[in-house]
DRENNUGU-799492 format. One record per residue (C-alpha): residue in three letters; x, y, z; chain. Coordinates in Angstrom, 2 decimals. Layout:
N
ala_X_Y_Z_A
...
***
This chain:
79
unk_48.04_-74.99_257.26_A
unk_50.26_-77.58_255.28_A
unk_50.64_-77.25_251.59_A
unk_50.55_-80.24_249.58_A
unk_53.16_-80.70_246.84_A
unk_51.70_-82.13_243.14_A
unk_54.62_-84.18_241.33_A
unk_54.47_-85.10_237.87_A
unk_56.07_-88.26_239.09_A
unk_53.27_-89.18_241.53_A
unk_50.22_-87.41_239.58_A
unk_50.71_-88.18_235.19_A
unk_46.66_-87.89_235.05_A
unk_47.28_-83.85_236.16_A
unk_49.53_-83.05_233.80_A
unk_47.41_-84.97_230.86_A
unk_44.16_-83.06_232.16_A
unk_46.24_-79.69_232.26_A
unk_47.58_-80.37_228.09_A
unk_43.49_-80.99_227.53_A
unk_43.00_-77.96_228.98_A
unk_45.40_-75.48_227.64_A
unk_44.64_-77.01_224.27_A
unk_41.14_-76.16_224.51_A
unk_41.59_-72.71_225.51_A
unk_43.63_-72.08_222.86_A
unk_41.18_-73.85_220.52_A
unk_38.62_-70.37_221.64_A
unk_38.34_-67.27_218.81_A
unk_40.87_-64.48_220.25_A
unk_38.07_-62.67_221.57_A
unk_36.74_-65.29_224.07_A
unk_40.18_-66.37_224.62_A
unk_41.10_-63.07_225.77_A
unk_38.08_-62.56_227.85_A
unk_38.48_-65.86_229.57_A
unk_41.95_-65.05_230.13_A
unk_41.13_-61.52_231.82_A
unk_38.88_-62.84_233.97_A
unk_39.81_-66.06_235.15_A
unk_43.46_-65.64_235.49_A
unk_44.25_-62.46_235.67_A
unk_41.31_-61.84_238.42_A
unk_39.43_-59.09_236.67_A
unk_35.88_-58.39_237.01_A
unk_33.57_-58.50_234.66_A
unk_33.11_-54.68_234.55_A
unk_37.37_-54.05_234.32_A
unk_37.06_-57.19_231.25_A
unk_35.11_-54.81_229.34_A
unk_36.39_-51.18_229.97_A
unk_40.07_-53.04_228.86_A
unk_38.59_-54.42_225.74_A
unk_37.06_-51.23_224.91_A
unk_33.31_-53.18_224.81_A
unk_29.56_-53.28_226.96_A
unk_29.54_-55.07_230.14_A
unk_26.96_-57.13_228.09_A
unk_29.54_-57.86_225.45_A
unk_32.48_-58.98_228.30_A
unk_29.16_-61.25_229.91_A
unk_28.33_-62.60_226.53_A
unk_32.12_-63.17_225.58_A
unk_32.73_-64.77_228.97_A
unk_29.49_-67.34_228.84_A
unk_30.21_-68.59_225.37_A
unk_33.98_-68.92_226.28_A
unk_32.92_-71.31_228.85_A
unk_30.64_-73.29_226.98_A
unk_32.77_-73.58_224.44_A
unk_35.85_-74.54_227.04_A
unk_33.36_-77.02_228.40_A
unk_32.47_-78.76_224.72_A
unk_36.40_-78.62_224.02_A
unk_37.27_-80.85_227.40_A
unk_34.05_-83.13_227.40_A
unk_35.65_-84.22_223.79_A
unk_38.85_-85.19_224.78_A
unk_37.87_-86.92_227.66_A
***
């Protein structure tokens, strides 16, 4: 397996992208942030998401779905 190498110098678009990107995550309310966070790059399930935030399963779910619309909406507008 070979393992490509990204350079700023060779790929400006990824870096751009990546700036949209963290700026609309950090655009999300705390609560979605943190759920989106928990989940998508820290690995958790859905299940561990809500017995560290203290909430329902249904609440992590609920938390996790509007995060990603709203991440969505965010990066669709500064496209």
């Amino acid at each position: 397996m070979h393992s490509a190498m990204i350079t700023t110098a060779t790929t400006p678009t990824i870096d751009i992208n990546l700036d949209h990107a963290t700026d609309a995550l950090d655009s999300l309310d705390a609560e979605l942030r943190q759920s989106i966070h928990l989940a998508f790059y820290s690995g958790f399930s859905t299940n561990q998401v809500a017995n560290l935030l203290g909430v329902s399963v249904e609440t992590a779910e609920t938390r996790l779905s509007n995060g990603l619309v709203s991440l969505r909406e965010a990066l669709a507008s500064a496209a």
